[in-house]
C-alpha positions in Angstrom: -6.7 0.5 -5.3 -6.1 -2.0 -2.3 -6.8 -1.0 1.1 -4.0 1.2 2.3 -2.5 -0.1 5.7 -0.3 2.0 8.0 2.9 0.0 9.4 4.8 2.0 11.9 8.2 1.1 12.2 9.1 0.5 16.1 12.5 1.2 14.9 11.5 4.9 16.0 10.1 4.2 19.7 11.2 4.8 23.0 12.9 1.7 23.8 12.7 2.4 27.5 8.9 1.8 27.2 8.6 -0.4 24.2 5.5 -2.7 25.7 3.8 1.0 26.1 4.7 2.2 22.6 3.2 -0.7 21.1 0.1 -0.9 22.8 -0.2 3.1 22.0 -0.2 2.2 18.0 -2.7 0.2 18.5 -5.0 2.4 20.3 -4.4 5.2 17.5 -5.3 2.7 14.5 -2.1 1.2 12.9 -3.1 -1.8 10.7 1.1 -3.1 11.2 3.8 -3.2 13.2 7.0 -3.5 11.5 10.0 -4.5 13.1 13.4 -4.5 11.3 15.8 -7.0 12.4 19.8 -5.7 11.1 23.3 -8.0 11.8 25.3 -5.5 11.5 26.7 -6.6 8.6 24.2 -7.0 6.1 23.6 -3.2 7.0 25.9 -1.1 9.2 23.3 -1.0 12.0 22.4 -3.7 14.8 18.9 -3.6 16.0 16.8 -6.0 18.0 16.2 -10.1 17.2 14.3 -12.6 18.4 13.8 -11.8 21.9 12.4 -7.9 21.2 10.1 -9.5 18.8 8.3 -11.8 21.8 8.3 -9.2 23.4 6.4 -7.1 20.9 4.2 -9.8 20.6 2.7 -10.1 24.0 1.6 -6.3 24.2 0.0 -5.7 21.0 -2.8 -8.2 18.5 -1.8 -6.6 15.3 0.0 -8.2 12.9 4.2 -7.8 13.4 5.6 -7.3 10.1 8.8 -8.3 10.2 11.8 -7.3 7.9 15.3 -8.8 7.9 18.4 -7.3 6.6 20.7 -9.9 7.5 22.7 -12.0 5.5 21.4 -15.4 5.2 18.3 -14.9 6.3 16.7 -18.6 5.5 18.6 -18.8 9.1 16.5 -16.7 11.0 13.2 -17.8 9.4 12.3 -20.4 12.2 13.6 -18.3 15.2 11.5 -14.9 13.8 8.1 -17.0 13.0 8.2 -19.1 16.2 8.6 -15.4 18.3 5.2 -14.2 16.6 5.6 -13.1 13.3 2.8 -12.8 10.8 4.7 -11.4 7.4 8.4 -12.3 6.9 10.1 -10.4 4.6 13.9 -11.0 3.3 15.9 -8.7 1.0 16.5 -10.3 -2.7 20.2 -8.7 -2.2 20.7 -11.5 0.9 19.1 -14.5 -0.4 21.1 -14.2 -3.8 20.7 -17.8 -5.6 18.4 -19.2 -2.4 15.9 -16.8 -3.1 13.3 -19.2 -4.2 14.0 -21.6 -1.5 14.0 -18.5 1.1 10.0 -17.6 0.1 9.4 -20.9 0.1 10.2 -22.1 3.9 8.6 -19.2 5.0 5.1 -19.9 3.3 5.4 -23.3 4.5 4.9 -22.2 8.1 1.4 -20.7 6.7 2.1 -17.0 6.9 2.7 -14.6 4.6 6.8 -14.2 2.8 7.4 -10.5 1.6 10.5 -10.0 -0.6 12.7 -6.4 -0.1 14.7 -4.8 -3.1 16.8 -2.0 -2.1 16.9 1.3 -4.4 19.8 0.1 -7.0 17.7 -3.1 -7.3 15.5 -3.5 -9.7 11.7 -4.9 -9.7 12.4 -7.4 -12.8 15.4 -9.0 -10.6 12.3 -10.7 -8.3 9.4 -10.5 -11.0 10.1 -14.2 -11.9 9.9 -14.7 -8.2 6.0 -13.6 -7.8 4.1 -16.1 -7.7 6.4 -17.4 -4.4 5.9 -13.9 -2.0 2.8 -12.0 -1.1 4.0 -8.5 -0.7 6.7 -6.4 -2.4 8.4 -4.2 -0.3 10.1 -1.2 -1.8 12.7 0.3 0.1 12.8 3.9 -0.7 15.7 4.8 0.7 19.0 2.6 1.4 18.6 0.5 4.4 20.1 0.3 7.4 19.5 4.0 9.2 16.4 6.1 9.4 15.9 9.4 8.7 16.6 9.4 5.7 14.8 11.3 2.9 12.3 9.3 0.5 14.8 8.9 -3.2 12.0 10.0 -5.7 12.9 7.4 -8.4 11.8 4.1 -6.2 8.7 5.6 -7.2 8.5 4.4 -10.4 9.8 1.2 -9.5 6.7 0.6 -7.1 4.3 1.8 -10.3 5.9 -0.7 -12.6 5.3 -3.5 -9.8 1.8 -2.6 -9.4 1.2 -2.4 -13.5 3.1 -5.7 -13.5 0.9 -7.6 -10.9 -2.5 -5.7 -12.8 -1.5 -7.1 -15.5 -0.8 -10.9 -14.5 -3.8 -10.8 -12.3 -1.7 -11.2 -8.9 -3.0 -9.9 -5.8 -0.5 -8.8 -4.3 0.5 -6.0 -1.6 3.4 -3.1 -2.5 5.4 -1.9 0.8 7.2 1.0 0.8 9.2 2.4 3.8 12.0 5.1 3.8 11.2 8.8 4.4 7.5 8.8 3.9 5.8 11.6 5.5 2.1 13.7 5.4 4.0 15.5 2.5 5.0 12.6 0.2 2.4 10.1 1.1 -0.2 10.7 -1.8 2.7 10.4 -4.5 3.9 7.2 -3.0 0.1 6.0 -3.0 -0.4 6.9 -7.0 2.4 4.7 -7.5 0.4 1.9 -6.6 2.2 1.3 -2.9 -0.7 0.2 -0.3 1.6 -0.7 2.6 3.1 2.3 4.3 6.0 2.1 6.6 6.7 5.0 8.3 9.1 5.8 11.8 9.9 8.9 13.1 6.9 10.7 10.9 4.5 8.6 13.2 6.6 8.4 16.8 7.7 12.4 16.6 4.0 13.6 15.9 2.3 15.2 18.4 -0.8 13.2 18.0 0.1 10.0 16.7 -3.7 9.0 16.0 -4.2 12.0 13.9 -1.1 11.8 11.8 -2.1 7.6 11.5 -5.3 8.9 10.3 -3.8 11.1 7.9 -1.1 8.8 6.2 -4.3 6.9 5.5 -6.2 9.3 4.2 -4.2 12.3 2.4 -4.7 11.5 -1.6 
């Protein structure tokens, strides 16, 4: 199993207080920050660019995962590295036939690409594509609003990615982010997901450091 790693989603924080939000995740042990970028269009929801992103950046030395559910995301790429990010992910459903192209720009500014398949999506429409991203992320629950509870059959999807990248021999990480709590966590980890994203399960707790510690640890 890889080393599990805890990615809060800032989409959860107090945005009156961001700088001290992020600089509290680090001091209660999240590996991540994950920040999710949204046009409005793409998804329903607008949420923070560029700008929050610098922000982000200057209060906190973990590395900002950054997910964008925009539509045409090769766009964004330079703006989103250039503010700080260290993973970029893009959503198969936005790149459609630039895909390919997409990953590759973002590897070429020597950080790590992450590609995003919604629930209807399945893993064999970006298999082909594996050898171009570094991490899968599987969203388990449709994008664009949280609070949302975790849909049980992106499960399965997740396992058949991780038997898929066994198999070839890939190293490769397996995201997962949509309604994961203290309660769900071990199932999504035995379906081979080592990246967890997680919002209000991790901002709402009443000791953040704790329930970190526990999305970690609970098998």
């Amino acid at each position: 199993m890889k080393k599990i790693k805890i990615a809060p989603s800032i989409l959860a924080a107090d945005f009156s207080k961001m700088g001290e939000e992020v600089e509290r995740l680090e001091r209660c042990g999240a590996d991540l920050i994950h920040c999710d970028v949204m046009d409005g269009t793409f998804v329903p929801t607008i949420t923070f660019g560029m700008h929050m992103i610098e922000a982000v950046r200057r209060h906190t030395s973990l590395p900002l995962d950054v997910h964008i559910m925009c539509v045409r995301p090769l766009n964004k790429v330079s703006d989103i590295v250039n503010a700080g990010a260290d993973i970029v992910t893009v959503h198969a459903e936005a790149c459609g036939d630039a895909l390919k192209d997409t990953l590759r720009f973002i590897r070429s500014y020597g950080i790590r690409a992450g590609v995003a398949i919604s629930p209807d999506t399945p893993f064999a429409a970006v298999a082909e594509y594996a050898e171009l991203f570094d991490m899968l992320l599987v969203m388990s629950v449709y994008p664009g609003r949280g609070g949302q509870k975790l849909i049980e059959r992106t499960l399965a999807k997740a396992e058949e990615a991780r038997n898929f990248f066994e198999k070839t021999g890939l190293e490769r990480d397996i995201e997962m982010d949509g309604g994961i709590t203290e309660e769900n966590v071990a199932s999504v980890k035995a379906a081979g997901v080592n990246v967890i994203v997680a919002g209000s399960t991790v901002f709402h707790a009443p000791d953040m450091a704790k329930t970190i510690q526990n999305l970690r640890d609970i098998r």
